[in-house]
mmJSON file of the N, C-alpha and C atoms, coordinates in Angstrom:
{"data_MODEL":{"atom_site":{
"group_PDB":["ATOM","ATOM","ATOM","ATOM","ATOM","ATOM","ATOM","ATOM","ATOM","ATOM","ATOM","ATOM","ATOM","ATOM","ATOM","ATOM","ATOM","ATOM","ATOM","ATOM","ATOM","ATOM","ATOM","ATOM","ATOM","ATOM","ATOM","ATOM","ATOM","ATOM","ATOM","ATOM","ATOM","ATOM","ATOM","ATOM","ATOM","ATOM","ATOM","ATOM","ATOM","ATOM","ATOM","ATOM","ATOM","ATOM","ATOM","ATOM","ATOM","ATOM","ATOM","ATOM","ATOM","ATOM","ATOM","ATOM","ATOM","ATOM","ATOM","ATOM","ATOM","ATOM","ATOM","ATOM","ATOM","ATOM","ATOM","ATOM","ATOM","ATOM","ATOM","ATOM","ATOM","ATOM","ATOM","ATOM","ATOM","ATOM","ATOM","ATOM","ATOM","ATOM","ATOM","ATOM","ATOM","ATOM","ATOM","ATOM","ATOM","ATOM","ATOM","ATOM","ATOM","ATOM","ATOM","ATOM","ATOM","ATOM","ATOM","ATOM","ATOM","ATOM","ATOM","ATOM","ATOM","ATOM","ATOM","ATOM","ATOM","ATOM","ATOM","ATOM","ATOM","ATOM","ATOM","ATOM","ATOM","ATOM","ATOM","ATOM","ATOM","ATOM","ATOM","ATOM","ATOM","ATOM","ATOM","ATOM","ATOM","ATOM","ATOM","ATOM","ATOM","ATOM","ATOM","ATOM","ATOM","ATOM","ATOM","ATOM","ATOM","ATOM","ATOM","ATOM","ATOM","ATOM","ATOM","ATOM","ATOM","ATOM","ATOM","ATOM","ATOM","ATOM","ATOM","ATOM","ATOM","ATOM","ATOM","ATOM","ATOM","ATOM","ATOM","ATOM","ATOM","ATOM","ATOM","ATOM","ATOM","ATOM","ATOM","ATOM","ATOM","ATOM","ATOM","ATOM","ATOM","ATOM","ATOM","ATOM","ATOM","ATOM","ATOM"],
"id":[1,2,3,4,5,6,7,8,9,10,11,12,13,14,15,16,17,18,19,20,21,22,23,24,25,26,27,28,29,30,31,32,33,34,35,36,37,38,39,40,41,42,43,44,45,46,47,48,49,50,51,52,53,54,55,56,57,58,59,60,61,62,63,64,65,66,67,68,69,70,71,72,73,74,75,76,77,78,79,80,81,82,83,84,85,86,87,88,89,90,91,92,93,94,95,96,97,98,99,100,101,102,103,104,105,106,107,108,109,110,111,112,113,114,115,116,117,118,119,120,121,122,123,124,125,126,127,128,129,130,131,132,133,134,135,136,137,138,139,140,141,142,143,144,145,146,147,148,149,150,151,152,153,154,155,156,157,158,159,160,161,162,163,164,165,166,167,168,169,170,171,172,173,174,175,176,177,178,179,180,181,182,183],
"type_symbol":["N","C","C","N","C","C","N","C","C","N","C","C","N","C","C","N","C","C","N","C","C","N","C","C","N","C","C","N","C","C","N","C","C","N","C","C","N","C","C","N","C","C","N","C","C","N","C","C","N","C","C","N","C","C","N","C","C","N","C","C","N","C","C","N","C","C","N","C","C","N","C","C","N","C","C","N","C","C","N","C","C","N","C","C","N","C","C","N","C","C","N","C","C","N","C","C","N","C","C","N","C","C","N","C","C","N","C","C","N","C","C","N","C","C","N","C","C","N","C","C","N","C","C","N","C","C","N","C","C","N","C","C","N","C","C","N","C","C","N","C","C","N","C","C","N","C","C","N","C","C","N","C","C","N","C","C","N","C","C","N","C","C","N","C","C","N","C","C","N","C","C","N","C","C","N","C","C","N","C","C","N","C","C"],
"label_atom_id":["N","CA","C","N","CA","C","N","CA","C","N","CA","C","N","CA","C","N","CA","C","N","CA","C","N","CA","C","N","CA","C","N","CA","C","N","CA","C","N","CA","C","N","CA","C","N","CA","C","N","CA","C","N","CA","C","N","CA","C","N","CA","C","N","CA","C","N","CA","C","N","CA","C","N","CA","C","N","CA","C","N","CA","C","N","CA","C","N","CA","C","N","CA","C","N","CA","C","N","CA","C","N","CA","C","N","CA","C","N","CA","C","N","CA","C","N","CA","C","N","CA","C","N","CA","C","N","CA","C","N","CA","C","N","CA","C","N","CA","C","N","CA","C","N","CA","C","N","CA","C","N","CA","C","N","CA","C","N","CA","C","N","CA","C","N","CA","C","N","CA","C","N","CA","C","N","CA","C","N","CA","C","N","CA","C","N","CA","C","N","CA","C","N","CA","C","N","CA","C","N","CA","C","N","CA","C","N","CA","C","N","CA","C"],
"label_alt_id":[null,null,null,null,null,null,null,null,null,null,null,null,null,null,null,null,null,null,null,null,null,null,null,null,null,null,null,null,null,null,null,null,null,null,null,null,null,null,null,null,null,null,null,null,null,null,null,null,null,null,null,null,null,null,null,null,null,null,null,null,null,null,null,null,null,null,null,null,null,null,null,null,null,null,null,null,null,null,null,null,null,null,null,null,null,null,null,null,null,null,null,null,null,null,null,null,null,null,null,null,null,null,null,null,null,null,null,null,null,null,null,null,null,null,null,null,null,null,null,null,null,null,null,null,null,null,null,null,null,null,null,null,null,null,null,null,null,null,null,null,null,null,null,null,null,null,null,null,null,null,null,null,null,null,null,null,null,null,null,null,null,null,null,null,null,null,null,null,null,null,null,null,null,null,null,null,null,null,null,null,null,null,null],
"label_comp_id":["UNK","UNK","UNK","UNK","UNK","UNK","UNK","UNK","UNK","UNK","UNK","UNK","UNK","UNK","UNK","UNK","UNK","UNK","UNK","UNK","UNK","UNK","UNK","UNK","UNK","UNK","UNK","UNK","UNK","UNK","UNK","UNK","UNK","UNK","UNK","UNK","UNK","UNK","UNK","UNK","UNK","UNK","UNK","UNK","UNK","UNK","UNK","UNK","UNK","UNK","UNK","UNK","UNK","UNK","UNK","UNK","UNK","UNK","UNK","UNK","UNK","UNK","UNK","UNK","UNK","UNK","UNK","UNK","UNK","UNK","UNK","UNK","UNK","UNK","UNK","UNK","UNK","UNK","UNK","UNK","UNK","UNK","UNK","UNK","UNK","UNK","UNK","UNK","UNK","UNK","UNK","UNK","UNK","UNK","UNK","UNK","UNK","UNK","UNK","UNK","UNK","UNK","UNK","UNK","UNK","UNK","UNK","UNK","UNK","UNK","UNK","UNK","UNK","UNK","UNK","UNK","UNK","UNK","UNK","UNK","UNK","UNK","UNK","UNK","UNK","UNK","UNK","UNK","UNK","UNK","UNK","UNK","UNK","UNK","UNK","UNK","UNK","UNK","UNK","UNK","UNK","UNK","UNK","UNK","UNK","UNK","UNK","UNK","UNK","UNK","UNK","UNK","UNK","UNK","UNK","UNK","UNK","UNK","UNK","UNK","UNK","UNK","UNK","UNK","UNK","UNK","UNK","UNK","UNK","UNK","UNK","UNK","UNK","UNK","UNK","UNK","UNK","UNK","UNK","UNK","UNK","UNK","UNK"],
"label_asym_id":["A","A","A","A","A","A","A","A","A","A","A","A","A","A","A","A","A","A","A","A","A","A","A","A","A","A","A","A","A","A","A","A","A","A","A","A","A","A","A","A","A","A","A","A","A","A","A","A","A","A","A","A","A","A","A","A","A","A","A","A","A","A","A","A","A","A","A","A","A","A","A","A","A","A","A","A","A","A","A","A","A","A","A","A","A","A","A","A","A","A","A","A","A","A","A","A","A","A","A","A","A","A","A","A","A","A","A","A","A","A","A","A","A","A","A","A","A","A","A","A","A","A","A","A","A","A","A","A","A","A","A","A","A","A","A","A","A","A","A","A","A","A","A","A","A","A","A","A","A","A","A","A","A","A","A","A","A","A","A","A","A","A","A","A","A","A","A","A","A","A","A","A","A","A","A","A","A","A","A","A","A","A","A"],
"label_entity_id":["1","1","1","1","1","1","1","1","1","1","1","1","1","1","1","1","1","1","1","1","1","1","1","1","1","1","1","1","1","1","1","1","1","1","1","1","1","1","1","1","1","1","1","1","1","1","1","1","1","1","1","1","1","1","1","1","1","1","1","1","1","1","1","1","1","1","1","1","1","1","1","1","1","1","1","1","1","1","1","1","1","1","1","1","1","1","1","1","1","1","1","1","1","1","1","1","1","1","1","1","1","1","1","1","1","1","1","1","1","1","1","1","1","1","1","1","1","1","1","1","1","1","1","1","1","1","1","1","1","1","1","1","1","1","1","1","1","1","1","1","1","1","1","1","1","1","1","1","1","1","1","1","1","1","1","1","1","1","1","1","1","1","1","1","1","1","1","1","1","1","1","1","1","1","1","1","1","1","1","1","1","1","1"],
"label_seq_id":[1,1,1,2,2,2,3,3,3,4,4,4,5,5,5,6,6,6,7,7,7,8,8,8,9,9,9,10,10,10,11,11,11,12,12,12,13,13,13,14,14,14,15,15,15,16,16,16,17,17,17,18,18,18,19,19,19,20,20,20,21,21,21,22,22,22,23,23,23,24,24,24,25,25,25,26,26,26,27,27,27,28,28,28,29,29,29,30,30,30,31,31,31,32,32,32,33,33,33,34,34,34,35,35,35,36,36,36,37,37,37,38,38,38,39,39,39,40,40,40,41,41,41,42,42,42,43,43,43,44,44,44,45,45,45,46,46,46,47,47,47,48,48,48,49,49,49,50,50,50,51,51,51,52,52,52,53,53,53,54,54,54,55,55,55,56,56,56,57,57,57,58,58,58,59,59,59,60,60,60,61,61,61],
"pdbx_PDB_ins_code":[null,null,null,null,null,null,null,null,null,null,null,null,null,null,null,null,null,null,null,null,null,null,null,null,null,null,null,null,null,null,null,null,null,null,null,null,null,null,null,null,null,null,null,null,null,null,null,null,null,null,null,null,null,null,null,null,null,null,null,null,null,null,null,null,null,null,null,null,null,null,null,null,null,null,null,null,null,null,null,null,null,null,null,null,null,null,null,null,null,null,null,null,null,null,null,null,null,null,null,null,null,null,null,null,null,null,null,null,null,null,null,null,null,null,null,null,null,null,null,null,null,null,null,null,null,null,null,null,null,null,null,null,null,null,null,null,null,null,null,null,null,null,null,null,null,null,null,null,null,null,null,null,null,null,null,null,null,null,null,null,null,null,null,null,null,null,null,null,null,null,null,null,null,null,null,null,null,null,null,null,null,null,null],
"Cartn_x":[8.5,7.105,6.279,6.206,5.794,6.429,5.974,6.978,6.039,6.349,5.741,5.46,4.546,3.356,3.312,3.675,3.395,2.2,2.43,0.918,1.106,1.314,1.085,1.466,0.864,1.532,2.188,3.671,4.546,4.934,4.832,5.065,6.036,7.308,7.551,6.76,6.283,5.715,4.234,3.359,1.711,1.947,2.525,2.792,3.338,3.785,4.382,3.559,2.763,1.4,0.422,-0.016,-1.064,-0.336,0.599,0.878,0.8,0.979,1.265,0.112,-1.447,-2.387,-3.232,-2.721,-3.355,-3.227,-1.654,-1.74,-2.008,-2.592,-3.353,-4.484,-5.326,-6.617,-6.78,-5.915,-5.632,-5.666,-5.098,-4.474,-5.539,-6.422,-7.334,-6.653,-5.495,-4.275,-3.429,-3.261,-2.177,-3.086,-4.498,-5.132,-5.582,-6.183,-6.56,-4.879,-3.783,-2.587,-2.401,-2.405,-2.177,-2.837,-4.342,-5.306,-5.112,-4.48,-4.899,-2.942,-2.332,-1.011,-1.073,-1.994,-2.024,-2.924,-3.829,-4.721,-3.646,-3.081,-2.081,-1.26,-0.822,0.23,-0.502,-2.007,-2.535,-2.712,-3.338,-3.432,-2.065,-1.12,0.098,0.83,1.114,1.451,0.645,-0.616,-1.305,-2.676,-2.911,-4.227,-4.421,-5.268,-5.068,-4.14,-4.653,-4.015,-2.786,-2.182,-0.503,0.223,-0.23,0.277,-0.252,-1.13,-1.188,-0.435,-0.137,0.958,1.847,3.103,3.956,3.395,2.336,2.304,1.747,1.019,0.27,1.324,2.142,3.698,4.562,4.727,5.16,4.488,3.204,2.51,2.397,2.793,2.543,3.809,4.814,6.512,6.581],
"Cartn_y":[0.416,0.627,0.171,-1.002,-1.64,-1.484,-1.095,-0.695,-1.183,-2.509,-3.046,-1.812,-1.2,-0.839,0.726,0.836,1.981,2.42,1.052,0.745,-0.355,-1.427,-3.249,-3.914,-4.463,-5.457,-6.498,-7.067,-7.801,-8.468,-9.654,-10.616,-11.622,-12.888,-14.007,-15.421,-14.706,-15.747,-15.63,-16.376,-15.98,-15.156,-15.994,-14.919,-13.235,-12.818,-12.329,-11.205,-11.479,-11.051,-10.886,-11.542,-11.542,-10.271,-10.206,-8.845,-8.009,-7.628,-6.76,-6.006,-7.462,-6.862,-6.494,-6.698,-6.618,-5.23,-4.652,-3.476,-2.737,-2.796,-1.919,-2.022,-2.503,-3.199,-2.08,-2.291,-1.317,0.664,0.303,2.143,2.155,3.303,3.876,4.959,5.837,6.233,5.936,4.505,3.764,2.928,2.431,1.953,3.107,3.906,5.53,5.488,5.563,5.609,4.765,3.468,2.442,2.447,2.618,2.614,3.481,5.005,5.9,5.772,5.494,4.955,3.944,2.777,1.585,2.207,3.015,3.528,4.586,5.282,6.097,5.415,4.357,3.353,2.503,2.229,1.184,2.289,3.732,5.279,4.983,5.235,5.728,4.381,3.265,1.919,1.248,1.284,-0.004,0.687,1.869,2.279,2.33,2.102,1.926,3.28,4.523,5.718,5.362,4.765,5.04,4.062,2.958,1.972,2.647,3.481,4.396,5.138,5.935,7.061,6.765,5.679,6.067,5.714,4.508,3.982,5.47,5.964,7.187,7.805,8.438,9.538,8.576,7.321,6.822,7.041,7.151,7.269,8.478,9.448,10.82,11.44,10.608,10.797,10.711],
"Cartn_z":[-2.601,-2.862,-1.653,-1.083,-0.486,1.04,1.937,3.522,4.238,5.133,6.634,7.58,7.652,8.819,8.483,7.063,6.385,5.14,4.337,3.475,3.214,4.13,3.542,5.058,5.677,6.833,6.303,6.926,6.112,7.475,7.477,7.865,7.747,8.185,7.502,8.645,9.574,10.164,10.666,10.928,11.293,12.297,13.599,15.087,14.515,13.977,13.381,12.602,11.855,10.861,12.233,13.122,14.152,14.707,15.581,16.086,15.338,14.12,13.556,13.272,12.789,12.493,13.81,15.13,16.762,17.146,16.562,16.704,16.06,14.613,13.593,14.315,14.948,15.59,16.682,16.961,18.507,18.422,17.056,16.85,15.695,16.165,15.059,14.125,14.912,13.733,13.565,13.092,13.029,11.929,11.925,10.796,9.582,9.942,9.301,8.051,8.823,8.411,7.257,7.927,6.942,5.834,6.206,4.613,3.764,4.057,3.391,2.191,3.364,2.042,1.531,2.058,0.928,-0.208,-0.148,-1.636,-1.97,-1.124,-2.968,-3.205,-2.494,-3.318,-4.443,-4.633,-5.848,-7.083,-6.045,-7.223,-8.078,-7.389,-7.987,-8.995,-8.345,-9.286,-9.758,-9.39,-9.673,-10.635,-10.752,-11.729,-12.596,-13.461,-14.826,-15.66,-14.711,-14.892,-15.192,-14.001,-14.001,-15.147,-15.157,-15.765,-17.44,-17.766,-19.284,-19.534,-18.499,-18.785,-19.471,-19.223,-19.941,-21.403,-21.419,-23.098,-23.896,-23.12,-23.548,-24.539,-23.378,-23.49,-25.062,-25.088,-26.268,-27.524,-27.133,-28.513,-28.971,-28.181,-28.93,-28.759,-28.67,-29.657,-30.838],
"occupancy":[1.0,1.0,1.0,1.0,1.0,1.0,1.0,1.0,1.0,1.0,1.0,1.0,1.0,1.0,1.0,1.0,1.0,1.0,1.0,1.0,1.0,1.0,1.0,1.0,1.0,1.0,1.0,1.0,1.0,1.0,1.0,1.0,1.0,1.0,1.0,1.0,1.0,1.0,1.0,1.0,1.0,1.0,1.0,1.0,1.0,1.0,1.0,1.0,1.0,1.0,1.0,1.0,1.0,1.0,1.0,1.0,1.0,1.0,1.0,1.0,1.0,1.0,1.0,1.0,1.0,1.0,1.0,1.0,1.0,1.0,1.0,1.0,1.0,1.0,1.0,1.0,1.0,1.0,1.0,1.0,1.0,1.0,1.0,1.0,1.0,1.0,1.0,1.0,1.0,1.0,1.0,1.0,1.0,1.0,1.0,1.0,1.0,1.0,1.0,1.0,1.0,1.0,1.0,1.0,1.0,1.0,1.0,1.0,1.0,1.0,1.0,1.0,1.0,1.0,1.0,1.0,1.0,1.0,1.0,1.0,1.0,1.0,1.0,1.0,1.0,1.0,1.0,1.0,1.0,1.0,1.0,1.0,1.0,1.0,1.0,1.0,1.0,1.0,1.0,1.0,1.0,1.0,1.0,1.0,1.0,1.0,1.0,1.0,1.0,1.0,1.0,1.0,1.0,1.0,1.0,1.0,1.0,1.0,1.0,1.0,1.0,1.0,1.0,1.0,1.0,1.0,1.0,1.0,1.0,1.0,1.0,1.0,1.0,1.0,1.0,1.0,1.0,1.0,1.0,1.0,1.0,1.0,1.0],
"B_iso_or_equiv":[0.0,0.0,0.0,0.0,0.0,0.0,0.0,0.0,0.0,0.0,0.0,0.0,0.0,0.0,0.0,0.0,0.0,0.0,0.0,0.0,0.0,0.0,0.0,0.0,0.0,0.0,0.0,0.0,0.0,0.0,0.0,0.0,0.0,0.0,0.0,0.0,0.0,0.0,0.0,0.0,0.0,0.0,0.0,0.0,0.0,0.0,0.0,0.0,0.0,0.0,0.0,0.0,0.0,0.0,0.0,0.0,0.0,0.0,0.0,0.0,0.0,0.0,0.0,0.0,0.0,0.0,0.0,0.0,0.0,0.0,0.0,0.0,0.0,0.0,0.0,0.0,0.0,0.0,0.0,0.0,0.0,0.0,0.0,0.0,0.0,0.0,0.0,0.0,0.0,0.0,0.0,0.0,0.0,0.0,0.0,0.0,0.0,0.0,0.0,0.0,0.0,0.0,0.0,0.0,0.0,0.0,0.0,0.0,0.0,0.0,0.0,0.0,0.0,0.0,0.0,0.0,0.0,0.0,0.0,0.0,0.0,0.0,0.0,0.0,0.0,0.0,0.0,0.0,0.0,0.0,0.0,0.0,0.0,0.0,0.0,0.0,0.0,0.0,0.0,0.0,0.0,0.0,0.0,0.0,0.0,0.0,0.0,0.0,0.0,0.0,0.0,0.0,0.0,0.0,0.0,0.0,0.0,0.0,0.0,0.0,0.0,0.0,0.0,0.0,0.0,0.0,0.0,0.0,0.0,0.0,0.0,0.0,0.0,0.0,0.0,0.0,0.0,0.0,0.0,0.0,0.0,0.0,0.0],
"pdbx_formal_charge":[null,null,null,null,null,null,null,null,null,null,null,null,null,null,null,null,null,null,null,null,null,null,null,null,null,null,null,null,null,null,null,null,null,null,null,null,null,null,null,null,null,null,null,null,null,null,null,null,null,null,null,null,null,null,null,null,null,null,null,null,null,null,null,null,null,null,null,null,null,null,null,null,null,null,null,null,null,null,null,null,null,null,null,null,null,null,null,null,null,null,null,null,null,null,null,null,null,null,null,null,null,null,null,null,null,null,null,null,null,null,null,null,null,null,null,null,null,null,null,null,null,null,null,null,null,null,null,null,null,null,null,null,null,null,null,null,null,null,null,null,null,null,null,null,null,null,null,null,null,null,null,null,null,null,null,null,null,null,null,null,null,null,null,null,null,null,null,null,null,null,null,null,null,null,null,null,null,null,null,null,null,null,null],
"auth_seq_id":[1,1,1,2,2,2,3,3,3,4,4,4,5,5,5,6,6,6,7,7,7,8,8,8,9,9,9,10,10,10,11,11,11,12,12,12,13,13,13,14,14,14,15,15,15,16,16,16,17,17,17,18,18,18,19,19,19,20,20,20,21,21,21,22,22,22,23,23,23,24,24,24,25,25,25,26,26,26,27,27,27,28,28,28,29,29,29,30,30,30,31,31,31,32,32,32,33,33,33,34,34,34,35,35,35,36,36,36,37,37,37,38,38,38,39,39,39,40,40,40,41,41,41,42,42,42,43,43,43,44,44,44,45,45,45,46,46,46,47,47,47,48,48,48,49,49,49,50,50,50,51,51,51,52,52,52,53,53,53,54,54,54,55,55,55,56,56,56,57,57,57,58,58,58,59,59,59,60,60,60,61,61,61],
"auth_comp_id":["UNK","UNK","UNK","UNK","UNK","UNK","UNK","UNK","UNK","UNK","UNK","UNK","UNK","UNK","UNK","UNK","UNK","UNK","UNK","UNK","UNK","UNK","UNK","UNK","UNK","UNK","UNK","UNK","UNK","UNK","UNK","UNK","UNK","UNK","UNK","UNK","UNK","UNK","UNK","UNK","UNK","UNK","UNK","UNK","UNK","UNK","UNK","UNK","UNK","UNK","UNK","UNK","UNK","UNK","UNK","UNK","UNK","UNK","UNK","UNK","UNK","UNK","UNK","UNK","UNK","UNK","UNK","UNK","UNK","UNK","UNK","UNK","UNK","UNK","UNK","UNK","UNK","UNK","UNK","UNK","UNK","UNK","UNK","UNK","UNK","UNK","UNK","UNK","UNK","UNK","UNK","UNK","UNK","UNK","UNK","UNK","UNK","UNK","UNK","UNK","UNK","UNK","UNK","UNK","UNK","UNK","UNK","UNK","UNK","UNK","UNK","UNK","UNK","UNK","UNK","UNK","UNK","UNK","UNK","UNK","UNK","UNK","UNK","UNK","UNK","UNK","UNK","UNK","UNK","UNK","UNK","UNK","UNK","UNK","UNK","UNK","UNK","UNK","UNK","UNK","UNK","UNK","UNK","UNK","UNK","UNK","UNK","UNK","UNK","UNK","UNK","UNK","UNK","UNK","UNK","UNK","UNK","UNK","UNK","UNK","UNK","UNK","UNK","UNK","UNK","UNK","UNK","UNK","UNK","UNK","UNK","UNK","UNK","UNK","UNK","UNK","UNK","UNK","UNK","UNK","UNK","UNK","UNK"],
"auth_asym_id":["A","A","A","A","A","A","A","A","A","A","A","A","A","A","A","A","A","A","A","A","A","A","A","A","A","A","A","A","A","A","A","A","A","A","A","A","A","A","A","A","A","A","A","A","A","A","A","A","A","A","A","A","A","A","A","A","A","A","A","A","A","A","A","A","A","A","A","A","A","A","A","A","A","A","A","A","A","A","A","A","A","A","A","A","A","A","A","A","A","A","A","A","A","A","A","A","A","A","A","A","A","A","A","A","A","A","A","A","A","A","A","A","A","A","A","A","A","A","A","A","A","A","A","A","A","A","A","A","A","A","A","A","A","A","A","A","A","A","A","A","A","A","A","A","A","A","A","A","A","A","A","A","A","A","A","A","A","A","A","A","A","A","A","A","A","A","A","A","A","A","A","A","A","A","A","A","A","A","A","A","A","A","A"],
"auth_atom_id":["N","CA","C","N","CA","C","N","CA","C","N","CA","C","N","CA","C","N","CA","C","N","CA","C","N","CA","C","N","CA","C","N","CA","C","N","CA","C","N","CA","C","N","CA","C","N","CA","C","N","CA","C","N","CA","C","N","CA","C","N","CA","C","N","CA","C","N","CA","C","N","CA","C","N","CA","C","N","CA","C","N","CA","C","N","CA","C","N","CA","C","N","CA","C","N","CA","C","N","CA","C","N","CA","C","N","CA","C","N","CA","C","N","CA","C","N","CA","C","N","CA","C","N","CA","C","N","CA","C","N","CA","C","N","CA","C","N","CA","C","N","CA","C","N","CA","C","N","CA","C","N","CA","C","N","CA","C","N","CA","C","N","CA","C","N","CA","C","N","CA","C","N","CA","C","N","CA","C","N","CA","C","N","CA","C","N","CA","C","N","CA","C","N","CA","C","N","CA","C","N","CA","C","N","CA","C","N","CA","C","N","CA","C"],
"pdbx_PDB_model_num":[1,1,1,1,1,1,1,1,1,1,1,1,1,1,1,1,1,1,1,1,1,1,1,1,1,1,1,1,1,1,1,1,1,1,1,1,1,1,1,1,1,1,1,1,1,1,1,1,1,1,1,1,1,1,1,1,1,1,1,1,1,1,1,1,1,1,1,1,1,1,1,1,1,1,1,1,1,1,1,1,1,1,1,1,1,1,1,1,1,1,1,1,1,1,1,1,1,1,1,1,1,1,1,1,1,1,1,1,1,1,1,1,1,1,1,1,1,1,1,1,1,1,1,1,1,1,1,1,1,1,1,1,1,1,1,1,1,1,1,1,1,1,1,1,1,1,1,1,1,1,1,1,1,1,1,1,1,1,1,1,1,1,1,1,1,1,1,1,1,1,1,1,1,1,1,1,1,1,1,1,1,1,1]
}}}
């Protein structure tokens, strides 16, 4: 779900997180990028939408 410098910067160290977010900083399509898959990744797992569906689909079994 979640992919380092695809829709989430992932880090295990600050130095680490600082580059990562220096070169999102740097690349205007490389940030454009990042934002637009971190919002269909919250659309798709995280919306109230998605997280209804299946209860929805149970209730009208």
């Amino acid at each position: 779900m979640c992919k380092h410098e695809t829709n989430v910067l992932i880090a295990d160290k600050p130095e680490a997180f600082a580059h990562a977010l220096i070169n999102v900083l740097n690349s205007t399509t490389m940030a454009n990028l990042l934002a637009q898959n971190a919002r269909q990744t919250i659309l798709d797992h995280y919306s109230w939408e998605s997280k209804m569906e299946p209860f929805i689909k149970t209730l009208k079994q």
